[in-house]
C-alpha positions as CSV (number, residue, x, y, z in Angstrom):
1,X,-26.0,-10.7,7.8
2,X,-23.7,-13.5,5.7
3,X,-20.6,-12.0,3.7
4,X,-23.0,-14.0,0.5
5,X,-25.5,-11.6,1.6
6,X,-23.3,-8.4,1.6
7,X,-22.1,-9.5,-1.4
8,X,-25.3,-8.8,-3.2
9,X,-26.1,-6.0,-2.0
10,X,-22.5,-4.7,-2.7
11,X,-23.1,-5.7,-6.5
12,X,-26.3,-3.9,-7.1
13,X,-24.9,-0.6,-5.0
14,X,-22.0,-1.6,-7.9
15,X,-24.0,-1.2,-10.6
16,X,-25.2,2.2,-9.8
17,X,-21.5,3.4,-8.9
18,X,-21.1,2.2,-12.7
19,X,-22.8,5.2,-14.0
20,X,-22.4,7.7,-11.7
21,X,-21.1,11.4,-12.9
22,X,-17.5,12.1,-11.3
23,X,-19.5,15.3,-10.0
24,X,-22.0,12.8,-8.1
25,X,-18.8,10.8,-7.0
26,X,-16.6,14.1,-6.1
27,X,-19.2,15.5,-4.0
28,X,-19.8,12.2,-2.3
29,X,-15.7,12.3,-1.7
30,X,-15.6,15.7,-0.1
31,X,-19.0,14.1,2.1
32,X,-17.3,11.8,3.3
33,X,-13.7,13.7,4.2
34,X,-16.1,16.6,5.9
35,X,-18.0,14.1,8.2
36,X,-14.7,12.5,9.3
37,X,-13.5,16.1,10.8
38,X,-16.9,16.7,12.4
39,X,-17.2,13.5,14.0
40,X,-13.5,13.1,14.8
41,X,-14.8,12.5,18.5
42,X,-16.4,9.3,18.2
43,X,-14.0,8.0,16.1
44,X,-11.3,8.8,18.4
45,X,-13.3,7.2,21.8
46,X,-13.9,3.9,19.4
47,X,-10.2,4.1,18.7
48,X,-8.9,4.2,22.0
49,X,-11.1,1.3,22.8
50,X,-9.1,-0.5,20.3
51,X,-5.7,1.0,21.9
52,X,-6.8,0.0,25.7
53,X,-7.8,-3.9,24.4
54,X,-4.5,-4.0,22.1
55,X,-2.5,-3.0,24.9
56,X,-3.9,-5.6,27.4
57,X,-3.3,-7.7,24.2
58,X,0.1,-7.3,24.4
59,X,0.0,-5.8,20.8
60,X,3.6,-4.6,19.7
61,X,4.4,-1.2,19.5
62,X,4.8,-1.6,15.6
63,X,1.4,-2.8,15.8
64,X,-0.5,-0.2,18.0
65,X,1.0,2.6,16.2
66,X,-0.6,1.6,13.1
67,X,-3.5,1.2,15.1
68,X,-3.7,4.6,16.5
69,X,-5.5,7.5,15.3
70,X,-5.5,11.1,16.7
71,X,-7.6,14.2,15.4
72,X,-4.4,15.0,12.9
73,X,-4.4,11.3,11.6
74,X,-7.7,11.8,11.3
75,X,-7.5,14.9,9.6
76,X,-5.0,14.0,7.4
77,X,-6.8,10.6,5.9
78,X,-9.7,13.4,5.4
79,X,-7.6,15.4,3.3
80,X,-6.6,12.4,0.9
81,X,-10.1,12.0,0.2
82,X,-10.2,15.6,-1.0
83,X,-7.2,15.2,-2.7
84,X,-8.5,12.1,-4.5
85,X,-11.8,13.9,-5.2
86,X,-9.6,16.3,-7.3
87,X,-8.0,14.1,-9.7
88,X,-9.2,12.4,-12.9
89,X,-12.1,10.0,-12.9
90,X,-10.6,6.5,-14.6
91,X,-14.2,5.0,-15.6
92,X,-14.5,5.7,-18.9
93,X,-10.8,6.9,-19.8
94,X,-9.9,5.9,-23.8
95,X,-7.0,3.6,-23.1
96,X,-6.7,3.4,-27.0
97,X,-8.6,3.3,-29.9
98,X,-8.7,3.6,-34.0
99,X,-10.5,3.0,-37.1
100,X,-10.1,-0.7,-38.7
101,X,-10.0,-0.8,-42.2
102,X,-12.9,-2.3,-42.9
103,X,-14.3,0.8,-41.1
104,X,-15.1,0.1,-37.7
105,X,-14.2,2.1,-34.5
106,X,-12.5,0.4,-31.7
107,X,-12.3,1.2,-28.5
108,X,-10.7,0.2,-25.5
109,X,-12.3,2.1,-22.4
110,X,-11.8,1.7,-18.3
111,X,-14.4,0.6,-16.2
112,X,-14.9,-0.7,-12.5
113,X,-14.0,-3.7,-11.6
114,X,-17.8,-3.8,-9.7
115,X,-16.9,-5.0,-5.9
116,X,-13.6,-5.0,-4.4
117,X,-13.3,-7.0,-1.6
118,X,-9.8,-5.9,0.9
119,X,-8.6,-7.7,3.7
120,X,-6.2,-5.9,6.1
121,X,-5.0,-5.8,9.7
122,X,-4.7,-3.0,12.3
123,X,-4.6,0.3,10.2
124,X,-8.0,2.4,10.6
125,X,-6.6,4.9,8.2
126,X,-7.2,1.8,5.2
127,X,-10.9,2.0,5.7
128,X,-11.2,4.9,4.5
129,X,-8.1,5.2,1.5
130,X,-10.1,1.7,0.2
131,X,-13.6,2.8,0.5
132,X,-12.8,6.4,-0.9
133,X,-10.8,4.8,-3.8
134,X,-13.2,2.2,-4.5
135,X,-15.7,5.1,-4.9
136,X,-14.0,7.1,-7.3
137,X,-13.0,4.2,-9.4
138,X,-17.0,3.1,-9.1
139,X,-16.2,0.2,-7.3
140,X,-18.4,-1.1,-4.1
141,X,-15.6,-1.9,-1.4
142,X,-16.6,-4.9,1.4
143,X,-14.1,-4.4,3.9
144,X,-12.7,-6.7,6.3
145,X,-10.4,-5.2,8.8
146,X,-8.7,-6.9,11.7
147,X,-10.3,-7.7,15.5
148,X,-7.7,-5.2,17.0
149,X,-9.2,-2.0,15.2
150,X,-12.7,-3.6,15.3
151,X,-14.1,-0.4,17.2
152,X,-12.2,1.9,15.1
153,X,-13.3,1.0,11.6
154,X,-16.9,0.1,12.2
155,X,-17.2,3.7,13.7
156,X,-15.4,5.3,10.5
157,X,-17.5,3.2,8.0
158,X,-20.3,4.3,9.6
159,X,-19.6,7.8,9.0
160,X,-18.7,7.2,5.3
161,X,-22.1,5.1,4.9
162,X,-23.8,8.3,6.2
163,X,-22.3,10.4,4.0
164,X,-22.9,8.6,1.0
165,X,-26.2,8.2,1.6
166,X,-26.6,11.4,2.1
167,X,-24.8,12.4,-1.3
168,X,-27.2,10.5,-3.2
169,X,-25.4,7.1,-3.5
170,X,-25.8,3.8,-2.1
171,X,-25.0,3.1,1.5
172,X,-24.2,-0.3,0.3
173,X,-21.2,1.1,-1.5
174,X,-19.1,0.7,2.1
175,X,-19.7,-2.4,4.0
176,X,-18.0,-3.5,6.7
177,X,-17.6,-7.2,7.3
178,X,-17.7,-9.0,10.8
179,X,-13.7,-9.1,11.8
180,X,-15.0,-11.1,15.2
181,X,-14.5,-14.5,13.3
182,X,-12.5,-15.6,10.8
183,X,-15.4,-17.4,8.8
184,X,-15.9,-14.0,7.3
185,X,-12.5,-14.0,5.2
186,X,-13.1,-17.6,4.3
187,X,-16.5,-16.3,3.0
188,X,-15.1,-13.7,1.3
189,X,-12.3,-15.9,-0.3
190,X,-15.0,-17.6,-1.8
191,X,-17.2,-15.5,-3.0
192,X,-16.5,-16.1,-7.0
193,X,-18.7,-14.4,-8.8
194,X,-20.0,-12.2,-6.2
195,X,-16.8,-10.7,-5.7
196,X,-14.5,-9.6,-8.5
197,X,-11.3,-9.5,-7.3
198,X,-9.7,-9.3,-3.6
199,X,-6.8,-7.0,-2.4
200,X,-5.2,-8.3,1.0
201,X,-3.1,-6.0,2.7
202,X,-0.6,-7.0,5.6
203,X,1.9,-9.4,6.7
204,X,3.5,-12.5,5.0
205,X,1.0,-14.9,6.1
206,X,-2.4,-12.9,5.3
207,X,-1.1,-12.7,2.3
208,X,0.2,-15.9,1.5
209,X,-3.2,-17.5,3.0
210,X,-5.3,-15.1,1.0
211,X,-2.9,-15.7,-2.6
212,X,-3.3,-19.9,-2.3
213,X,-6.3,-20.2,-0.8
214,X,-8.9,-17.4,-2.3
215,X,-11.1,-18.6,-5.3
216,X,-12.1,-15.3,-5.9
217,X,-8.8,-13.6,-8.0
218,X,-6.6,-11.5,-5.9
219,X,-3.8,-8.5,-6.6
220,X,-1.4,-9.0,-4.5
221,X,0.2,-7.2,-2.2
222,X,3.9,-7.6,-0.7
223,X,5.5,-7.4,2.1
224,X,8.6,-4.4,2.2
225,X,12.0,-5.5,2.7
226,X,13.7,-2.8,1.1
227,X,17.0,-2.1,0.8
228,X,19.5,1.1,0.5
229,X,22.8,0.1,-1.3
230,X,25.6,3.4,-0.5
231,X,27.4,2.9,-4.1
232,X,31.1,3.4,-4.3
233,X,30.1,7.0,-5.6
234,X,27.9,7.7,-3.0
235,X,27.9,11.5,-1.5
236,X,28.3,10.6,2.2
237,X,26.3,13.2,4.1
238,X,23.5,12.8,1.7
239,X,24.1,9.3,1.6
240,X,23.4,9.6,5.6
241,X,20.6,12.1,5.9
242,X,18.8,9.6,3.3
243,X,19.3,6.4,4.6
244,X,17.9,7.6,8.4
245,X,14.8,8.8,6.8
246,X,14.6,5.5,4.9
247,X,14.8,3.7,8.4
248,X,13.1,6.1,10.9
249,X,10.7,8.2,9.0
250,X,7.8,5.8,10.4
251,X,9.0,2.5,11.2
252,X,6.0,0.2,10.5
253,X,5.6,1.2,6.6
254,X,6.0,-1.5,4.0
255,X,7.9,0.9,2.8
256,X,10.6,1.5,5.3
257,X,14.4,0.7,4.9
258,X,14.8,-2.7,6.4
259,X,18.6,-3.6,4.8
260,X,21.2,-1.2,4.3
261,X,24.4,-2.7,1.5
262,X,27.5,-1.0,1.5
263,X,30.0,-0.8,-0.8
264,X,33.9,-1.7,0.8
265,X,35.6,1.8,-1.3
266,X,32.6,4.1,1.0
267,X,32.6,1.9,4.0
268,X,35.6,3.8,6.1
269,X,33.5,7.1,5.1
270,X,30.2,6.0,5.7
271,X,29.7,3.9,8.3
272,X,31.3,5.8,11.3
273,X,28.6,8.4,10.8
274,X,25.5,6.1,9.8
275,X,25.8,4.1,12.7
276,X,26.1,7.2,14.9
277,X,23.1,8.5,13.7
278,X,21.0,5.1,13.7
279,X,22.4,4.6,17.0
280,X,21.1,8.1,18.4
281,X,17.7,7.4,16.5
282,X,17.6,4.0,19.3
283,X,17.7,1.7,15.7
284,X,19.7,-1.6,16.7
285,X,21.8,-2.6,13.8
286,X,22.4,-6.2,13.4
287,X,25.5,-6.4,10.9
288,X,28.4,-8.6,9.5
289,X,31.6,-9.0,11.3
290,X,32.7,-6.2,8.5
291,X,30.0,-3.5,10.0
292,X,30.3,-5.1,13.4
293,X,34.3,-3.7,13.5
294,X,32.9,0.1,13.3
295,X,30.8,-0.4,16.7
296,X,30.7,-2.5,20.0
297,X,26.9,-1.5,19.6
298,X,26.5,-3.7,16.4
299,X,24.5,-6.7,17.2
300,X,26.0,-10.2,15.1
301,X,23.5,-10.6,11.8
302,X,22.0,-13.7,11.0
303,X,20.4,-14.8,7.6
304,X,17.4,-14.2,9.3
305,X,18.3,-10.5,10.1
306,X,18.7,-9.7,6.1
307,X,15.5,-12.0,5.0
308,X,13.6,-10.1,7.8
309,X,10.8,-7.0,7.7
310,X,11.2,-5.8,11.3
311,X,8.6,-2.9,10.7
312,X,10.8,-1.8,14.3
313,X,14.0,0.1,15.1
314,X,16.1,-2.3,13.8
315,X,17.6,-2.2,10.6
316,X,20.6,-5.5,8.8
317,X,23.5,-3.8,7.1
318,X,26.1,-5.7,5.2
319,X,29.3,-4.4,3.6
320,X,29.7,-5.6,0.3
321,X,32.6,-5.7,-2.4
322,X,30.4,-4.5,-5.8
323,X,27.6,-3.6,-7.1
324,X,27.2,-6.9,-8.6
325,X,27.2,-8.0,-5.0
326,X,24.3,-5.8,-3.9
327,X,22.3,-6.6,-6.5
328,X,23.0,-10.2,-6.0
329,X,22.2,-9.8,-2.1
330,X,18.6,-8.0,-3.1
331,X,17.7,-10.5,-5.1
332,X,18.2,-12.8,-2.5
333,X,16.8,-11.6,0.0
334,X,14.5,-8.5,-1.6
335,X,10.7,-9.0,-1.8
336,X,9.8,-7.2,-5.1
337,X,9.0,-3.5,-3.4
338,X,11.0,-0.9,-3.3
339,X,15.0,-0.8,-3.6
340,X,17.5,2.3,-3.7
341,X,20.6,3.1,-5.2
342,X,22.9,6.3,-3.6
343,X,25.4,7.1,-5.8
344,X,27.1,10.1,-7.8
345,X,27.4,7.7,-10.9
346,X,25.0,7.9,-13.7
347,X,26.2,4.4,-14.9
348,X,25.9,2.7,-12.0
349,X,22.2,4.1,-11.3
350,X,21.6,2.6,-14.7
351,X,23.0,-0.5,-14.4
352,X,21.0,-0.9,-10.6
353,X,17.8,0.2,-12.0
354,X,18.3,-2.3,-15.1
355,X,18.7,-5.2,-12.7
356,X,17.4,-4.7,-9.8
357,X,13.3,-6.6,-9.7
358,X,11.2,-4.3,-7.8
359,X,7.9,-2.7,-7.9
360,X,9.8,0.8,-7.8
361,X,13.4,1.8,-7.6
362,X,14.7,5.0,-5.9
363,X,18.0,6.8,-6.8
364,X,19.2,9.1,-4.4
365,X,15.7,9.0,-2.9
366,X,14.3,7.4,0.5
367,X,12.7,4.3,-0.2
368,X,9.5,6.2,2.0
369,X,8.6,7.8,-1.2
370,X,6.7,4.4,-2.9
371,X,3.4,5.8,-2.0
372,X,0.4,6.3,-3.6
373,X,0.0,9.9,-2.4
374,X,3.9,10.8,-2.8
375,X,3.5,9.6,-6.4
376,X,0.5,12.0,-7.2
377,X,-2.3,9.7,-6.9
378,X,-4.1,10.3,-4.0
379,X,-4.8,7.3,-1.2
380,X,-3.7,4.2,-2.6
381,X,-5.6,0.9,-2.3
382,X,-1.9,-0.9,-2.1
383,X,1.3,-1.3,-3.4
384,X,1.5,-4.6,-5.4
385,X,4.3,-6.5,-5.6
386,X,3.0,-8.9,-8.4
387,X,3.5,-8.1,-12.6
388,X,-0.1,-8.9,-13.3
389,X,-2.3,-6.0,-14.1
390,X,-0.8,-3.8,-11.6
391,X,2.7,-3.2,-10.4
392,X,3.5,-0.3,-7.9
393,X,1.4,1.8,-5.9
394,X,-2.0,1.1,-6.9
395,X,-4.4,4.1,-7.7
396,X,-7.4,5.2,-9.8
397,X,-6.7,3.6,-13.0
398,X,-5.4,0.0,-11.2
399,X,-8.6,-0.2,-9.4
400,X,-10.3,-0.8,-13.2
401,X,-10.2,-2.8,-15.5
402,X,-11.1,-2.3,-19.5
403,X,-13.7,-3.5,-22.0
404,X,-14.1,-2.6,-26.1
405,X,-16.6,-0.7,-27.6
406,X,-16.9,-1.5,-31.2
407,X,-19.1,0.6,-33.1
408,X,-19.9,-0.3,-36.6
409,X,-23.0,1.0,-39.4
410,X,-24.7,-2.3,-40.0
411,X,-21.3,-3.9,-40.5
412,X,-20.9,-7.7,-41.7
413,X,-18.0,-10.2,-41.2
């Protein structure tokens, strides 16, 4: 079957996720999350299929760990689908409304976008956040997942399409595209009008080839090279104990610390115990010759190092003389998603959260905590990067978009 020829049927299973109750929807959520526990076997044989090829591959461990599922993987992505089944329904939220003068009611309501179409590389786990936030939001989701988790994602979508078949919706309302050849993401690129908008999710050059070359209009999502600046003001043990879990929580998260600033007053402080502790988590630091004079173990930093997302055990720390000079490093080499300020000072937190351009900006938090389910809404379809129409972790509400309802008695301009 062409991607043209999902497309279609992805619009008419659309148009009767338009109307459906959240109760219809809900039930269809908790469907879904129960058939991923009961058939957690086959998911996991067609997973390690995926694991055995990536490994003959040569697929990096950054990579395969993404790629992996086990049954608490598994039963963890089922439990953000119940989760997400729990909160609000979006379609038909009043964003705002009021009477006119001349007596009309106005007003401004959410409602699906119709068919979302994501492109992503080697995390299973996204199959099943997309298609169960597409569903909530009464959206049809055409996936297209990478080659490396081929096995794994069309044995999970056919679960979900089972499920929601058997909840009374559309099948349709999951599709998996062909991942075998990369005519199906050109397809889906241009799929105007058959496609209403298209979320790519992975490295610099998906999304860069997905942003210039996709007709069809695309939310954008970033890549993570987040930074932890250690103020002047910093507490140094929690200044520690936050920026490990910022680096080593789970390496291969957009979300993970990739740059760690600090400021010359803290360095004599901080950095004899940071680096001990990276050092016993196996991170390599590559850092200036100012860092480089607290360890023999501190590998030389390039410009590359602190323009670079490792999504690995490595992590660039520079020392620098202000605050001024960490925010003018982040905007340097920052990427818009997630920067953190450790400090005792309420000024300075204002003054880095004033300047600092980022999707979201931690203080005295790990940068791990940008996440759609950390932030109370459920699996998340993203985290965009970009200003227009959505900003952040992108949940419910950023997987709709609005239209006016203007209600009038026989009214005349």
């Amino acid at each position: 079957m062409t991607v043209v020829e999902q497309a279609k049927r992805a619009r008419n299973a659309a148009a009767d996720l338009a109307t459906a109750t959240r109760t219809v929807k809900d039930a269809a959520l908790v469907a879904m999350a129960d058939a991923l526990v009961a058939r957690t076997p086959e998911i996991l044989t067609a997973n390690e299929a995926d694991l055995a090829a990536g490994g003959e591959a040569g697929l990096s461990a950054a990579v395969l760990d993404r790629l992996a599922l086990d049954a608490g993987r598994v039963a963890g992505i089922a439990d953000a689908l119940r989760q997400m089944a729990a909160l609000p329904d979006p379609v038909g939220e009043v964003v705002r409304g009021s009477t006119l003068p001349n007596g009309l009611e106005l007003r401004q309501i959410r409602v699906p976008f119709g068919v979302v179409g994501i492109i992503y590389e080697a995390r299973p786990n996204v199959t099943v956040d997309a298609a169960g936030i597409c569903l909530k939001s009464g959206n049809a989701a055409l996936l297209r997942g990478s080659s490396s988790a081929a096995h794994s994602n069309a044995a999970l979508v056919e679960v979900l399409r089972d499920a929601v078949a058997g909840a009374g919706l559309p099948a349709d309302a999951v599709q998996l595209l062909d991942a075998s050849s990369r005519d199906s993401v050109k397809e889906l690129m241009r799929a105007r009008g058959l496609v209403d908008v298209l979320i790519p999710r992975g490295g610099a050059s998906l999304i860069r080839t997905v942003v210039e070359e996709s007709t069809v209009p695309v939310i954008e999502t970033g890549v993570g090279n987040c930074h932890v600046y250690v103020d002047a003001a910093a507490d140094v043990a929690k200044a520690v104990a936050v920026t490990l879990n910022a680096k080593t929580q789970r390496l291969s998260t957009c979300n993970t610390a990739e740059s760690l600033l600090v400021h010359a007053d803290v360095a004599d402080a901080f950095l004899p115990p940071m680096l001990a502790a990276l050092a016993e988590a196996g991170v390599t630091v590559h850092g200036s010759p100012e860092v480089a004079a607290y360890s023999a173990a501190v590998v030389p930093a390039t410009e590359e190092d602190f323009a670079t997302e490792y999504l690995s055990a490595d992590i660039s720390v520079a020392v620098v003389d202000s605050l001024d000079a960490a925010v003018a490093h982040i905007r340097r080499f920052g990427t818009g998603h997630t920067e953190a300020i450790l400090t005792d000072s309420a000024s300075a937190a204002r003054d880095f959260v004033a300047r600092v351009d980022a999707a979201a900006v931690m203080v005295n938090a790990s940068t791990r905590f940008t996440d759609g389910g950390e932030f109370g809404f459920g699996a998340e379809i993203g985290i965009s990067t970009q200003k227009l129409h959505a900003r952040g972790p992108m949940g419910l509400p950023e997987l709709t978009s609005t239209k006016y309802v203007v209600t009038g008695d026989g009214h005349l301009r």
